[in-house]
N, C-alpha and C positions, 0 to 999 in steps of 0.2 A: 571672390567677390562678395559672397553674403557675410564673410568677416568685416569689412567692410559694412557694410548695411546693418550690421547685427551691432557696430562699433559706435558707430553713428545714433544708433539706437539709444548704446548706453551712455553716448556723450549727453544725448539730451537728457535722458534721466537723472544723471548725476549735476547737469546745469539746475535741472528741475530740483533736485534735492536741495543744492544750496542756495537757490534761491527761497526753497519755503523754509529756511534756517531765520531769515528774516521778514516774512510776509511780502506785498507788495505794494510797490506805491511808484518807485522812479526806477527805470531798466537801463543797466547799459552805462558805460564810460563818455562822456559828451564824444564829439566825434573829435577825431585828431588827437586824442589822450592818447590812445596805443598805436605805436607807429612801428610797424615792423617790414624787415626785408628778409622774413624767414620763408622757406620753399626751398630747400634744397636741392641741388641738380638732381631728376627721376623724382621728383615728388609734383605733382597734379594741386593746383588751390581752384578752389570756388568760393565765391563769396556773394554773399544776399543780404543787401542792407549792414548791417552791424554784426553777422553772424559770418565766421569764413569757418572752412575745412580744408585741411591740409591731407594730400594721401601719398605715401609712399607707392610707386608704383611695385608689381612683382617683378619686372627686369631687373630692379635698382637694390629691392628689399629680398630677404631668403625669406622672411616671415612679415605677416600683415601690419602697417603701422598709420598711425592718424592723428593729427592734432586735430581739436574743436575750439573756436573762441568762439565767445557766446556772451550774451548778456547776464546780469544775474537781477533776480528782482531785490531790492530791497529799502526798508522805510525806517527813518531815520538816519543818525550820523553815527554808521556805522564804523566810519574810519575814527570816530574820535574815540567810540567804546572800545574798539582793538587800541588804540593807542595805550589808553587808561586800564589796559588789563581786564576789563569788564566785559568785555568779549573774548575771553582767553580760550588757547588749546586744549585746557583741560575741560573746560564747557563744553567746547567742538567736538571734544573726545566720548564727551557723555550722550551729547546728540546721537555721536557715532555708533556709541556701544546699543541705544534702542535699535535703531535700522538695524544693526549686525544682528539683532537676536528678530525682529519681524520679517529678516529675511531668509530665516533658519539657514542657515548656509550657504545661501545663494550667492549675496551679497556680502564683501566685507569693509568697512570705510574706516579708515583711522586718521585724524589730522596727527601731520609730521611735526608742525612748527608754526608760530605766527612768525610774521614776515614782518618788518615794521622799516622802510623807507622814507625818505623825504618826500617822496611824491607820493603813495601810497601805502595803507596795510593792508593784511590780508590771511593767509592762511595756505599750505600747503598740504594737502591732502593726499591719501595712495589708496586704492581701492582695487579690490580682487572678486573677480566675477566668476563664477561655475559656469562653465560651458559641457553641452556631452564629448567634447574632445579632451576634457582638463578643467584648465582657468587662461582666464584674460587678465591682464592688470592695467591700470589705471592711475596717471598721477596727475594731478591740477593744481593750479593757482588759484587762487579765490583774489580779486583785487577790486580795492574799497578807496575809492574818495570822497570824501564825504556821507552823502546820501547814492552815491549811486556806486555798481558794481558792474564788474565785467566777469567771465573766468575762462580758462584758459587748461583744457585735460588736453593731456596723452593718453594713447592706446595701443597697448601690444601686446606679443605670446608670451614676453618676456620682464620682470617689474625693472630689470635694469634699461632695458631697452626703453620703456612708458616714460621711465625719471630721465635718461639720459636728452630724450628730445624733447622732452618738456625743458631740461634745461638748455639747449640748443638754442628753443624756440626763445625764451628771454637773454640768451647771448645775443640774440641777432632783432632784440627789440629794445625799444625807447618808451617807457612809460612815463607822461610831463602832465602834469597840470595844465589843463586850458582853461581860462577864467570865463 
């Protein structure tokens, strides 16, 4: 359970992170832009306003796992600078490599890839957490329309496991434009 709570933890922080990648001004996907029927049988959702958590139950899981979607803060048109390359992964990479060194090891964030869709850009992310048992891993979406963002991590003991239900979770989602 305190994997869980500990996970949770670090979804917020990592939301918190990419959000101050861009300061603050407009939070969040308008409502009905992310439309998902992800909850897999033995996994537990709650959701609060704009923000849900997804959890693997332990009858279902051998090890802890958890989606987080969450809002992202950020000001400007963020989806057009990812279009134009001006928001690129190797920028995201350099953000990354600061935190990776003020975290002295704690922390490690790498962006994997921008993402560039019809309806959305954005950025792929994986991150690996030190725990006293090991490490945690972590992998998120970053999703930009316009001026506003949403994101979207995995969390597990495993980085295949984090990446595997992250991409589950957008198998079994519709991300649309609503005007």
């Amino acid at each position: 359970m305190s994997f869980q709570f500990n996970s949770i933890f670090r979804a917020a922080a990592l939301v918190i992170f990419c959000g101050l990648l861009a300061a603050c001004q407009t939070s969040g996907l308008k409502p009905g832009s992310l439309n998902t029927s992800f909850a897999p049988k033995g996994w537990v959702s709650q959701k609060s306003g704009n923000k849900a958590v997804y959890v693997c139950l332990p009858s279902v899981c051998k090890t802890p796992q958890i989606v987080v979607v969450g809002p992202a803060k950020v000001r400007g048109d963020v989806e057009a600078a990812i279009r134009e390359d001006i928001l690129s992964a190797e920028l995201m990479n350099a953000v990354d490599n600061l935190v990776n060194v003020a975290a002295k090891g704690q922390v490690r964030f790498k962006t994997d890839r921008r993402v560039v869709t019809k309806t959305y850009t954005g950025f792929d992310l994986s991150a690996r957490f030190k725990t006293k048992s090991g490490y945690d891993y972590g992998a998120a979406r970053l999703i930009f329309q316009d001026n506003r963002g949403s994101v979207v991590a995995s969390f597990a003991k495993s980085r295949s496991t984090a990446k595997t239900n992250l991409r589950r979770f957008f198998q079994q989602t519709t991300v649309r434009r609503v005007p």
